[in-house]
C-alpha positions as CSV (number, residue, x, y, z in Angstrom):
1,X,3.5,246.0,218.1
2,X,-0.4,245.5,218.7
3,X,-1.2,241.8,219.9
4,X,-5.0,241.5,218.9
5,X,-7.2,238.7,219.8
6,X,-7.2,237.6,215.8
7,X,-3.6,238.8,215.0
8,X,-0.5,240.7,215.8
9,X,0.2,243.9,214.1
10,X,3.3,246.2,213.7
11,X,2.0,250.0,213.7
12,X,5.1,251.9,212.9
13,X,4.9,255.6,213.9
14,X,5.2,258.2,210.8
15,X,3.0,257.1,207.3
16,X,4.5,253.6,207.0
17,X,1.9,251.2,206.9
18,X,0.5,248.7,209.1
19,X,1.5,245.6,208.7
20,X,-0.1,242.7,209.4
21,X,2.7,239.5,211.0
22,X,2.2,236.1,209.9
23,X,0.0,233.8,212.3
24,X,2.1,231.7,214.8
25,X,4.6,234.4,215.3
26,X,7.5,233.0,217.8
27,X,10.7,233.7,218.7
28,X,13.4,231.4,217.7
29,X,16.9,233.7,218.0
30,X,18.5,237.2,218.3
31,X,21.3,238.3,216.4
32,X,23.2,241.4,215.3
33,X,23.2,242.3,211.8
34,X,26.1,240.8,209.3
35,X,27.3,243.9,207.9
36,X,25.9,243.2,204.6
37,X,22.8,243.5,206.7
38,X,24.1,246.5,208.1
39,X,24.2,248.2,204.6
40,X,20.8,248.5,204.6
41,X,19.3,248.7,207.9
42,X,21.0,250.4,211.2
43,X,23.9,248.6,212.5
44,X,22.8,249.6,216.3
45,X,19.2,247.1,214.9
46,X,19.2,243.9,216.5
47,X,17.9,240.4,214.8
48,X,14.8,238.8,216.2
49,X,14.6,235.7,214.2
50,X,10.6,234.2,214.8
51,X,9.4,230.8,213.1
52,X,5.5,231.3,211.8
53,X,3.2,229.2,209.9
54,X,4.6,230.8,206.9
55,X,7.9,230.5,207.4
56,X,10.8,232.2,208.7
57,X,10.3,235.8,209.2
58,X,13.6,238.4,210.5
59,X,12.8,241.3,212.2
60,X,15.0,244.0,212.8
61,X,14.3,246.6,215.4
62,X,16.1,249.2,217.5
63,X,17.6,248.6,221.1
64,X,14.9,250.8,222.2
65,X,12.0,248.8,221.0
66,X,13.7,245.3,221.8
67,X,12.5,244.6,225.3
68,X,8.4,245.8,223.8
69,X,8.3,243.1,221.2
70,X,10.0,240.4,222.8
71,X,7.5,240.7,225.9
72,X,5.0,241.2,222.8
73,X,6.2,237.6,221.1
74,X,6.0,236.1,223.9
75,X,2.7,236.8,225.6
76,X,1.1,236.1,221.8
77,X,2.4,232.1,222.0
């Protein structure tokens, strides 16, 4: 997670590509995955559910990588 001055930006490691997060990014809930959920992604993944100015965005992310974005969520509001 990159938190610029014009945006926030999820730089996955390998060739994924950037992505660029939706402007007013905030966290709103965390939640395990249903297990039709866990189908697709990791079961271990955990839910961060953020509001934005476009909507409802879910983002799933490892236990490792939980406590990085959350800090990251927060210092962007």
């Amino acid at each position: 997670m990159v938190v610029g001055p014009a945006a926030m930006k999820w730089e996955p490691r390998g060739r994924a590509l950037v992505s660029e997060l939706p402007n007013g990014l905030r966290q709103v809930g965390m939640r395990s995955p249903s297990w039709r959920e866990a189908l697709r992604i990791n079961a271990r993944n955990t839910i961060v559910e953020c509001a934005s100015n476009d909507g409802d965005v879910w983002l799933a992310v490892m236990p490792n990588e939980l406590e990085h974005l959350t800090t990251a969520l927060n210092r962007a509001v």
